[in-house]
N, C-alpha and C positions, 0 to 999 in steps of 0.2 A: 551458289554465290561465293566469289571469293569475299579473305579474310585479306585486308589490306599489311599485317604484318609481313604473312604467307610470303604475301605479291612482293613486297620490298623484299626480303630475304633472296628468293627467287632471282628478282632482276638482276640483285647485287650477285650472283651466283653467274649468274649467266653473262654480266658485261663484266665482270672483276677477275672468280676463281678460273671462269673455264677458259677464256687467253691466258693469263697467266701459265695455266695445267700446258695446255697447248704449247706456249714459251718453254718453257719447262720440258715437256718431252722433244721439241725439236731441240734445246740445246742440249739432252742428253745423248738424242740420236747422234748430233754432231757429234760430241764428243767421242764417243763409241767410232763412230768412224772413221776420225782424223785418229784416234789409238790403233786403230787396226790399220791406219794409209802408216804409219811410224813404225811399228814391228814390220808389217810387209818392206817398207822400203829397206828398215835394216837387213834383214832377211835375202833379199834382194844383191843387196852391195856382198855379202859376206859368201853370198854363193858363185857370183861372180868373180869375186874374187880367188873361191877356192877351186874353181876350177880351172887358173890358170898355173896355181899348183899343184894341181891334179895331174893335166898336161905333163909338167916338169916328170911329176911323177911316176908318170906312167911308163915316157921315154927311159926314162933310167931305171926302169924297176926299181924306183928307191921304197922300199916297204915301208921305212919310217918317215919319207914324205906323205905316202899315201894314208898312213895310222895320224897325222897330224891334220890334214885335209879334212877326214872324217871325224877328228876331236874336235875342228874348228867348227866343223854345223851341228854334229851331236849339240855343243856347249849353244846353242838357240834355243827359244823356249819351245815348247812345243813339240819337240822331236822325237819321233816314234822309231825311226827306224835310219841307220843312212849305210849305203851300200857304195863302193869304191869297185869296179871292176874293169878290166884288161880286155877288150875283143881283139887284139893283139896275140895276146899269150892266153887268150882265154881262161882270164885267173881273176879269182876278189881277189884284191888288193888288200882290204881294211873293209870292216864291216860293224857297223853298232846298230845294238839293238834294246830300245827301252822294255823295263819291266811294267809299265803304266800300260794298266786298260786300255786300251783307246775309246773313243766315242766315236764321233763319226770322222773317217780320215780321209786326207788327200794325199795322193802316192803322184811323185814327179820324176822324171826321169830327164835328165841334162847330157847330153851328147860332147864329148870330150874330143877336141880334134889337137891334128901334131900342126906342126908348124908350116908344115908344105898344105895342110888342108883336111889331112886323111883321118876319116874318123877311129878312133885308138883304143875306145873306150867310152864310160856309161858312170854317170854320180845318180844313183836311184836315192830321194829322201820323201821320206814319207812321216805328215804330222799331222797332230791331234786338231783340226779346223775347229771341230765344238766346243772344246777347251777353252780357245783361243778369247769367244766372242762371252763364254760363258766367266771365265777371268775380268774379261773389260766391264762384264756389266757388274763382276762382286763389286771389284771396286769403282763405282757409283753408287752402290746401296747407298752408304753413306749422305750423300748428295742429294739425293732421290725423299730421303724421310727428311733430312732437313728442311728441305723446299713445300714437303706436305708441311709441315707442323707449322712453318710460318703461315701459309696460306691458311690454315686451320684458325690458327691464330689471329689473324687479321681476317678473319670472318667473325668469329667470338666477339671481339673488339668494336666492329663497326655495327654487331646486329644488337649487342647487349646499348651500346648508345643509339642506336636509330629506335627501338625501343622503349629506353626510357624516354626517351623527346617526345616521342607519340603517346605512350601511355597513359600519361594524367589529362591531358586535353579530351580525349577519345572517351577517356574514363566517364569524366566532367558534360560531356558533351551526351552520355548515355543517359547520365541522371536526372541531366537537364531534361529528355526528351521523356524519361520513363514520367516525371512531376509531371510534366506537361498531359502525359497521354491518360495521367492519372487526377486530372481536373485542377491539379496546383496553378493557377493561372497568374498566382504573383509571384510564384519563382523566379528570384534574377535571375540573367543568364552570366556564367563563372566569365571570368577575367583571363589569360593570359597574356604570356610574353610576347608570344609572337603575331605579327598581324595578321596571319592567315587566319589562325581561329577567333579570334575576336571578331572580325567580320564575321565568319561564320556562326557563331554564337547570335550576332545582331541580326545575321539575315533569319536564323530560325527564331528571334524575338520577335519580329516582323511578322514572321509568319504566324506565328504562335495567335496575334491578334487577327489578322483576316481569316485565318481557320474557327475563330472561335464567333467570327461574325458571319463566316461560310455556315457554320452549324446550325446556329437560330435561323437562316433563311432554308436550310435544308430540312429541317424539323417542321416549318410550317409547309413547304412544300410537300413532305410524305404525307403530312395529315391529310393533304389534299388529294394525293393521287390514291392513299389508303382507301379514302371514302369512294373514289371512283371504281377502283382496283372490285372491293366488296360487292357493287352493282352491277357486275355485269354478270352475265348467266354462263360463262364459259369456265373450265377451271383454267384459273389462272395458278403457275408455282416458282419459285427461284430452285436451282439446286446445286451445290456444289458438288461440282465434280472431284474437289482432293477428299474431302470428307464422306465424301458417295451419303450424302442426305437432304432431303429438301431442307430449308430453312425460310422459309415464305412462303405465303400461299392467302389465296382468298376465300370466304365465305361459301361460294359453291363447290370450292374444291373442297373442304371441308366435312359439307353436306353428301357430297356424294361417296370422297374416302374415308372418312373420320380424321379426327386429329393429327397434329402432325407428331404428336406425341406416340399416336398409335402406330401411323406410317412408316416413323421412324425405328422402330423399337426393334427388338432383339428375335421376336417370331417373322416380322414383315423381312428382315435385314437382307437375306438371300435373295430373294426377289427383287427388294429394290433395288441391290447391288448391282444385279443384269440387268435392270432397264435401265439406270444410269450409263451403266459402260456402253451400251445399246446408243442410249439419247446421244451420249460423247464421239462416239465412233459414226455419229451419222448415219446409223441402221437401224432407226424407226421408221416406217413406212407411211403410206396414208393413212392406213387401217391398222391399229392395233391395241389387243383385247389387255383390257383393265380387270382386277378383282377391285370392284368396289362394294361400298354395304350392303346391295340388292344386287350382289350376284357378278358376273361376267359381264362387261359392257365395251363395246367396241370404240374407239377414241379416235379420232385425226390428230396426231400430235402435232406441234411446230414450234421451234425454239432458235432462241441469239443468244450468241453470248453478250454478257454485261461486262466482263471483264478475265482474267485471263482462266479463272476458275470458276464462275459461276455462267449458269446459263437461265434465261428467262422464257420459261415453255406453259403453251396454251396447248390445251386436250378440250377439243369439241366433242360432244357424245353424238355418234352417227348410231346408235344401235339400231335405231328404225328402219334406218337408209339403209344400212346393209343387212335386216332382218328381209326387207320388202326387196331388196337384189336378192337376195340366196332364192326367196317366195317363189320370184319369176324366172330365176335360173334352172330353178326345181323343174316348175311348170314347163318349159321349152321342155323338159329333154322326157316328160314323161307322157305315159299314157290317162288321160281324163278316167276312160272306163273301166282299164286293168288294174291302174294303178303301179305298173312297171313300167320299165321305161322304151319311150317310142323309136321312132327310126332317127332322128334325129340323135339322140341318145347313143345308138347302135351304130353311128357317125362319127362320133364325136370320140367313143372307145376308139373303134376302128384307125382312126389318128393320132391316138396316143401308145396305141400297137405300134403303129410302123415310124414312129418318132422315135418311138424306143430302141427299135431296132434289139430285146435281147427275151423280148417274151413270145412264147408261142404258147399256142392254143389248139381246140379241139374246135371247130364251128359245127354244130348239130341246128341243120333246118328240120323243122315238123309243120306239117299242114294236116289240118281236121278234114277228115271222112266224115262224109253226111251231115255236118253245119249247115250248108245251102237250104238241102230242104227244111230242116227245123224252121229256119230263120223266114224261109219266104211262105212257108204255112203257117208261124204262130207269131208270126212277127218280131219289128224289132228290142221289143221290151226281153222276149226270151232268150233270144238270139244275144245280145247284150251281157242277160244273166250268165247265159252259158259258156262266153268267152273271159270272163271274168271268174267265174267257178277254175275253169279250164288252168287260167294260167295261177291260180293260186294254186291249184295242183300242182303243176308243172315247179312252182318258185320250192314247195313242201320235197318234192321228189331230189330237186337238186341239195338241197344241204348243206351251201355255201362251195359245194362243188363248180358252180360256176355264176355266171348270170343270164336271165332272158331276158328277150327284148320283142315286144309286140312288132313287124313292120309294117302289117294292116290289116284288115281282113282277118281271116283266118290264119293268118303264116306267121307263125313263132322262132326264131332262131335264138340258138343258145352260145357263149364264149365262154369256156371252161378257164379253167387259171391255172391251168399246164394242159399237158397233150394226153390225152388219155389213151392207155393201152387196148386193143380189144377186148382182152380179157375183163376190161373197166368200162368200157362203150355198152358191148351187149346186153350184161344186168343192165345197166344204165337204159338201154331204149326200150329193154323189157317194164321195167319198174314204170316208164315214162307211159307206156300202153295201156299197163295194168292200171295206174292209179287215173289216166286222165280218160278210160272209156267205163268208169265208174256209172253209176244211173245220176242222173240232178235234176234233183227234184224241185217243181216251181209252178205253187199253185195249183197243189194235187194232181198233176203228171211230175209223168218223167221221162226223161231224154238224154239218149247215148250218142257220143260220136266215136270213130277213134283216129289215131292217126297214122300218117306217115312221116317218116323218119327219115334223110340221111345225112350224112357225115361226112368229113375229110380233114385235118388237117396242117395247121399252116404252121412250118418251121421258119421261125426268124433267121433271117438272110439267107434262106435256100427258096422261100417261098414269094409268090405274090401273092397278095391277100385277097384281092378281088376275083383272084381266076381261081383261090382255093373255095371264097365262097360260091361259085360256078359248078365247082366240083361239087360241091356239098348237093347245091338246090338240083343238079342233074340226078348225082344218086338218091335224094328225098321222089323226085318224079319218077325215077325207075321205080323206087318200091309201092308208087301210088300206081303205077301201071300194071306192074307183076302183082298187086294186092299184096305184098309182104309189110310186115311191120318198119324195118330196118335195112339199111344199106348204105354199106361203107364205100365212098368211092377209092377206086381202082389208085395204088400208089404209084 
């Protein structure tokens, strides 16, 4: 927010000092230039000049023409150097040459002709140009600080009075409103001279009264939406976002976070700070998880703002609704009898393989040897236990090494979570035999199956997934034909 001093200061800076500065540097330039069009011109005339006694001199070899010629432009400001010579008699003439530095120079050379035409001769002068401009501008220094310190001056002048004119009304006007905001309600409003503020004083008199008749009907109106506010079963909250804290809230919000004393406080601070800026930035979602006093509870947030810093937000509690979603999300992807997950499941991976595009994997198909008969002699009560036995072997064997997935029947496939080397497959399909052709015992028997194994595969973006898992289920069939445990297919 600007400060209205600031602002006057400013304006007056910008419509007063900075034309003026502006005036000011273009009448300096000018001047500088028309000093420099004045040497030039004389500069001008005097060379002009001496070069038609130069001529003179040249034709007569008068020596002391030619030494007067060169004393004539030597004696100009600026003169570095000035040379007089003869392409005639191929002779200097006269020749001067300053002791003075030079800075940056211009070397001129002027062509001397006779009187029939015929060139005779050469006036080479050479002078200090940096000098020149470096000169014009000392003398303006002078000019230059006088014109600041007025302007300096006549900014002091005009800001120390546009200052005092403002200050006691402003003053007055501050005290008026602090009485006011501090319940003084028979505070006069101050007097001055001029009629701007005196209106202004009256119009916040004026106001001073419907504000305080706005309050009592705004007091009874909260009582009433309070008492609403309290009954309903949602949490309701206010929070300001400059302060990052709630400062409102209803009875169920209450109930379910504790106070807002507690909410607020110096352990909660960190957390509430990120769900603010969260709520602010419009990156709360449908769903999202609350620590309230029983624990973790899943919310629908929804909020407006009230005004430029507060917002007014409802949190429905959906934990049920999204306990009973995850329930049946569970249930889709797994298996009822193994309790791993089904083909669906082994689906659903498979899609987030090739979305990914950066993971690869090992696929190991297995199918049980000699399940059929168990199953179709002792039924499917054992048949059941057995598969079930089976892949909890199978989950124990791997070791977070990958995961299985029942597809039906009898046929188990594995997704490793990288690509296993053979030297890592082998143990791996050995261990897989050993543990799952174990005896399983169910209701004083017991019953062996074993299996077949195979393998292949899939590197991300060299592979297709479906023709690796082809690979796999052709090498698992080869080693169910050959009777081998294991078989990797062909790379």
């Amino acid at each position: 927010m600007k400060k209205l001093f600031n602002y006057l200061i400013t304006q007056y800076i910008i419509y007063t000092i900075v034309p003026l500065l502006i005036l000011g540097v273009s009448a300096l330039s000018y001047t500088l230039i028309d000093s420099h069009h004045d040497y030039q011109s004389e500069y001008n005339q005097t060379i002009n000049y001496q070069i038609k006694q130069a001529s003179r001199a040249i034709q007569d070899l008068d020596i002391v023409g030619a030494e007067n010629v060169v004393g004539k432009v030597s004696d100009l400001s600026y003169i570095l150097s000035v040379k007089l010579e003869s392409t005639k008699y191929d002779l200097v003439l006269s020749e001067f040459v300053s002791d003075s530095i030079p800075g940056k120079s211009d070397k001129k050379s002027y062509l001397i002709y006779s009187q029939s035409g015929e060139a005779i001769g050469a006036l080479t002068v050479i002078k200090d140009t940096s000098q020149i401009w470096k000169d014009l501008l000392i003398e303006s220094v002078p000019n230059i600080i006088l014109a600041i310190l007025l302007l300096l001056l006549m900014s002091m002048l005009l800001s120390r009075k546009v200052l005092k004119t403002l200050k006691a009304p402003f003053h007055d006007a501050q005290r008026y409103g602090f009485l006011i905001a501090n319940g003084d309600i028979n505070a006069e409003p101050p007097i001055h001279q001029f009629e701007e503020f005196n209106s202004l004083f009256s119009s916040l008199d004026n106001l001073r009264d419907r504000l305080i008749n706005s309050v009592h009907e705004l007091k009874k109106s909260e009582n009433r939406h309070q008492a609403t506010y309290d009954l309903t079963q949602v949490c309701l909250f206010v929070v300001d976002i400059k302060e990052k804290q709630i400062v409102r809230s209803n009875r169920e919000f209450e109930t379910t976070f504790g106070s807002l004393n507690k909410v607020n406080s110096i352990e909660l601070r960190s957390t509430l700070h990120d769900f603010i800026i969260k709520l602010a930035n419009g990156k709360i979602n449908d769903q999202y998880t609350l620590v309230g006093v029983n624990g973790d509870r899943h919310f629908k947030v929804n909020s407006a703002y009230l005004n430029e810093y507060q917002l007014e937000c409802s949190a429905l509690d959906i934990t049920e609704l999204v306990d009973a979603h995850s329930y049946v999300q569970k249930q889709l992807i797994t298996d009822s009898l193994t309790g791993i997950k089904n083909r669906v499941g082994f689906n659903k991976r498979i899609e987030e393989i090739q979305a990914n595009r950066l993971i690869s994997t090992s696929i190991i198909m297995l199918d049980l040897n000699g399940f059929k008969p168990i199953n179709d002699q002792y039924g499917h009560l054992v048949g059941d236990f057995l598969l079930a036995t089976v892949a909890k072997r199978i989950n124990v064997t791997l070791d977070k090494i990958g995961e299985v997935y029942r597809l039906g029947g009898d046929e188990f496939i594995i997704l490793t979570n990288k690509i296993l080397s053979d030297d890592e497959l082998t143990p791996l399909a050995t261990s897989l035999n050993e543990n799952v052709s174990r005896n399983v015992n169910y209701e004083n028997h017991e019953f062996s199956v074993t299996i077949s194994i195979g393998s292949a595969n899939f590197v991300a973006g060299k592979s297709e997934m479906y023709d690796v898992i082809h690979q796999a289920d052709l090498a698992m069939y080869q080693a169910k034909t050959s009777k081998q445990t294991y078989v990797m297919a062909q790379k």
